[in-house]
C-alpha positions in Angstrom: 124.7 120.1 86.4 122.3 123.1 86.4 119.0 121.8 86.9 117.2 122.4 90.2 118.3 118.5 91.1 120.5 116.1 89.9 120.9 112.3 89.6 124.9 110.9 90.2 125.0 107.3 89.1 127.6 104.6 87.9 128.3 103.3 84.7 126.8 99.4 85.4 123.0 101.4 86.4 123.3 103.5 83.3 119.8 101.9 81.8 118.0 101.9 85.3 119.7 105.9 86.0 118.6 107.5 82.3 115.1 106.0 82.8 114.8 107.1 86.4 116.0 110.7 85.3 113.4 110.9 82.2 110.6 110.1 84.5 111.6 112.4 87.4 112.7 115.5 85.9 116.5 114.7 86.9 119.3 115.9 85.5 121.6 112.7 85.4 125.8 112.7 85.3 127.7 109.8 84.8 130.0 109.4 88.3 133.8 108.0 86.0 135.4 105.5 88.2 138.9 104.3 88.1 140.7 101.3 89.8 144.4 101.8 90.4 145.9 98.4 90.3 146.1 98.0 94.2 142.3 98.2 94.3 141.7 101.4 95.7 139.2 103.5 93.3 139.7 106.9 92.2 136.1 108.6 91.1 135.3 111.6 89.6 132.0 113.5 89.5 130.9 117.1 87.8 132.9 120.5 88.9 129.6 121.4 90.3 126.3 120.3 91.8 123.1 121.1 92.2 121.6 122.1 96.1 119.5 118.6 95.5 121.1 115.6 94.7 120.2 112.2 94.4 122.4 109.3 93.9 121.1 106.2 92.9 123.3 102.8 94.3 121.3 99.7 94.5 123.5 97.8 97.1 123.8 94.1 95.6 127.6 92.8 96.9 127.4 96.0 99.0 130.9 96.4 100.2 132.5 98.2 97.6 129.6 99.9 96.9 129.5 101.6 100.2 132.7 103.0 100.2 131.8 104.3 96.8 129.0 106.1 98.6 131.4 107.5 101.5 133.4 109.1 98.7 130.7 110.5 97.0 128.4 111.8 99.6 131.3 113.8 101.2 132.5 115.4 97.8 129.2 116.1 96.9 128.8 118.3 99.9 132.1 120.3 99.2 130.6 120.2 95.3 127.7 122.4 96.1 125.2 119.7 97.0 122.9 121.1 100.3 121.0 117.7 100.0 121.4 114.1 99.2 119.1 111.9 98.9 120.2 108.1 98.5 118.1 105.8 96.4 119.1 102.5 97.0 116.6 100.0 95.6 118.2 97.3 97.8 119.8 98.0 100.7 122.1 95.5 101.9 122.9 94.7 105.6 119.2 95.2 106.6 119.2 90.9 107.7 121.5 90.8 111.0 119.1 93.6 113.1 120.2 91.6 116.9 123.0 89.8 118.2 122.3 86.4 118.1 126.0 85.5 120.3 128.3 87.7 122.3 130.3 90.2 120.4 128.5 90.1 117.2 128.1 92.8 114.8 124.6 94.1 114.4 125.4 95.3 110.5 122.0 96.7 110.5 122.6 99.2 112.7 126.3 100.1 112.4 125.5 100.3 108.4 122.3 102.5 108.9 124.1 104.8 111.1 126.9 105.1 108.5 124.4 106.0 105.3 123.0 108.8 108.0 126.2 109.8 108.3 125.7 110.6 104.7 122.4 111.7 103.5 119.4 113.8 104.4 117.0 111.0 102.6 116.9 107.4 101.8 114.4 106.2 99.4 114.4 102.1 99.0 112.5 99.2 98.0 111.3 96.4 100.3 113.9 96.5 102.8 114.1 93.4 105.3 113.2 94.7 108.2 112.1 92.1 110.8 112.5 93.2 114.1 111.9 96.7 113.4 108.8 98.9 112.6 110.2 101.4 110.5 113.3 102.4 108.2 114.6 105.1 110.3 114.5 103.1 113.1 117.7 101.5 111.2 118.3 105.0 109.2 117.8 107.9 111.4 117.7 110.7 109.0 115.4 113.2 108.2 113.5 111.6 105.3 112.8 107.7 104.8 110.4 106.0 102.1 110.4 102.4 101.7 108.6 101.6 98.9 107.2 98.3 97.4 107.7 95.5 94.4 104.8 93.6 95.8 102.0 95.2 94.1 104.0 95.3 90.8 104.4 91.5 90.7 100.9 90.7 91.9 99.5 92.6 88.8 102.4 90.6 86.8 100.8 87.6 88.2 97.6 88.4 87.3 98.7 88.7 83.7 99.4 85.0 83.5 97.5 83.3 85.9 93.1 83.6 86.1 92.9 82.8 89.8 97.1 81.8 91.4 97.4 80.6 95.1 99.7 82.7 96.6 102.1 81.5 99.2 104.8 83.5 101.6 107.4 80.9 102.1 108.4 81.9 106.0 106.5 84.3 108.3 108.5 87.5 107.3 106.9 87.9 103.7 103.3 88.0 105.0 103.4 91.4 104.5 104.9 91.2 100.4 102.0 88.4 99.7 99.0 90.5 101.2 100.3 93.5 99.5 100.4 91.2 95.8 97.1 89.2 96.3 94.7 92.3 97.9 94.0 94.3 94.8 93.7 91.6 92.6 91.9 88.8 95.6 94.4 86.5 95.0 93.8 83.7 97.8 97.1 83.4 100.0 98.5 81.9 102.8 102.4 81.4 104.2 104.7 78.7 105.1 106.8 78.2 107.9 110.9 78.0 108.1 113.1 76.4 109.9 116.4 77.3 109.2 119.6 75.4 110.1 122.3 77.2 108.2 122.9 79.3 104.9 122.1 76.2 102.9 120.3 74.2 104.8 116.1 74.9 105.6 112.9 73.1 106.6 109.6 74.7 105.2 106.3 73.5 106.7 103.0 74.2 104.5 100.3 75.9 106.3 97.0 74.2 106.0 96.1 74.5 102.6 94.7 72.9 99.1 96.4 73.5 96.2 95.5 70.7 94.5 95.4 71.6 90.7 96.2 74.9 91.8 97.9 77.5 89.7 100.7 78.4 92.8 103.5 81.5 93.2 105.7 81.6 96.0 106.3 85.7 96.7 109.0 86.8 98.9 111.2 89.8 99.4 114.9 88.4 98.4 115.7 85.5 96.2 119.2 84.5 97.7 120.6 81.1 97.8 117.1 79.7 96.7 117.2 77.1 99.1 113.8 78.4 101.0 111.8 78.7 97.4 113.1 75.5 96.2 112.0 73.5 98.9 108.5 75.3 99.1 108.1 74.6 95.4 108.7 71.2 95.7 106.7 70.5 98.8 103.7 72.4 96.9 104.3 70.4 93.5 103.8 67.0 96.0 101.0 68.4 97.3 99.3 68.7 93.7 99.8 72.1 92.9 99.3 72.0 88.6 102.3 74.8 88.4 104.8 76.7 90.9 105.9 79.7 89.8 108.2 82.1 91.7 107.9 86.2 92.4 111.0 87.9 94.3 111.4 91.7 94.4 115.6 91.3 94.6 117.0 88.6 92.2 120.3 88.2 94.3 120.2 84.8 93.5 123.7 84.0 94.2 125.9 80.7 93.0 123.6 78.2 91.5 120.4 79.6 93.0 118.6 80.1 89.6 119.5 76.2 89.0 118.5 75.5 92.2 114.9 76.8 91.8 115.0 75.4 88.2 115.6 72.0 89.3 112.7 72.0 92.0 110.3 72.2 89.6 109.2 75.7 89.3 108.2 77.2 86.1 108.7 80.5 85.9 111.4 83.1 87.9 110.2 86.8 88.0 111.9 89.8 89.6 111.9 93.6 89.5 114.7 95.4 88.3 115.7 96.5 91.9 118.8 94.6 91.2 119.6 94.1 87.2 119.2 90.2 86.8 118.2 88.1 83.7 114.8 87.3 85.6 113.7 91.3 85.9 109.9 91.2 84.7 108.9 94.8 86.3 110.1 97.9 86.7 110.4 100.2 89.8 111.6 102.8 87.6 108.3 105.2 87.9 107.4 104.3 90.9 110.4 105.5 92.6 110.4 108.9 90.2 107.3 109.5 91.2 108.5 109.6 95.0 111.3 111.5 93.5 108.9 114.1 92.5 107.2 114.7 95.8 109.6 114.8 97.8 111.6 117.8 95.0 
């Protein structure tokens, strides 16, 4: 690398990293990754780096992934590198921000200590912060930017539906349905959950006509689709015509797309935040353009 900053990224973001790289000015480098056959990973990255770097990891099944990041943060250092910036367009371990029982571990904090261990910036997308204001409440560095899918999907939305309902389905993604229904005055409202385990959820509907009612549930995180499966089909028994569904990270994990499927809902949209078969938007130049500001 020569360029005044460059972008480190692994071989299953290649698409996401060359794209990201065109639109901010990047020079990218391929991190090669190994894994002896007791699991433990050898990686390799260029002879020399840049003063800026920027390593882009979007944390989906995280654990790996973060060790990955502890051996290339610290060799980037030794490398040349003056400043890291992480982009991680989902950051994992944001969820579990208190102890809920004695001796628990509160990942958020012991994992957002670790990546400031690391970096000098973060840059991420719709983190799930609950209990929290800000990211570097979680993240203390220097630099944080959270940046958001919302607006992306609502104008998504707006391609395929005149005049949608919007609906939240739990307090925590009022702020991801405002931020998709206010430029285009979608009308919007939000459930309310009751959760009883992983797998297991109540969803009340707030007040609310949707009779004949063109209606996507927007949230944050698609995980076990439990929560949007139930809201769909509470929604499609309240006479809503269609029930669409809007997430920013498709983890969807097991049988969560059949899940959602078999509720009733229609359609399944996502950003490319994580790489998923449902990925409608891309972040890709909204995050460069950060990229470039910060530079």
């Amino acid at each position: 690398m020569t360029s005044a900053a460059g972008l480190l990224y692994f071989e299953d973001e290649t698409q996401f990293a060359l794209q990201l790289a065109h639109d901010a000015g990047l020079t990218p480098a391929l991190i090669q990754r190994h894994r002896f056959p007791d699991g433990e990973l050898k990686l390799r990255l260029p002879s020399a780096l840049p003063s800026h770097v920027v390593v882009l990891r979007s944390l989906v099944n995280p654990n790996e992934k973060l060790v990955e990041l502890l051996l290339v943060a610290r060799t980037a250092r030794s490398l040349g590198a003056q400043r890291l910036t992480l982009v991680a367009p989902y950051l994992a371990y944001m969820r579990q921000d208190i102890a809920f029982h004695p001796g628990e571990v509160v990942s958020q904090r012991v994992v957002g200590q670790f990546l400031a261990s690391l970096f000098d910036a973060v840059i991420t997308v719709d983190p799930h912060l609950h209990r929290i204001h800000s990211l570097d409440e979680a993240i203390p560095v220097a630099t944080t930017v959270v940046l958001s899918g919302a607006p992306l999907l609502g104008d998504l939305i707006a391609k395929h539906h005149a005049h949608p309902f919007l609906i939240g389905p739990d307090g925590e993604s009022a702020q991801w349905v405002a931020a998709a229904a206010q430029s285009h005055g979608f009308d919007c409202a939000v459930c309310k959950k009751i959760r009883h385990g992983d797998h297991a959820v109540d969803i009340l509907l707030p007040s609310i006509d949707v009779k004949g009612r063109a209606v996507v549930v927007l949230d944050d995180v698609a995980s076990s689709g439990q929560t949007l499966a139930r809201a769909a089909q509470l929604l499609l028994a309240a006479g809503a015509e269609s029930v669409d569904v809007a997430v920013t990270h498709a983890l969807f994990a097991g049988d969560a797309l059949t899940v959602i499927s078999n509720a009733g809902v229609s359609r399944i949209w996502s950003t490319d935040c994580i790489r998923h078969e449902s990925n409608a938007v891309s972040l890709c130049s909204t995050i460069a353009h950060c990229l470039i500001k910060l530079n």
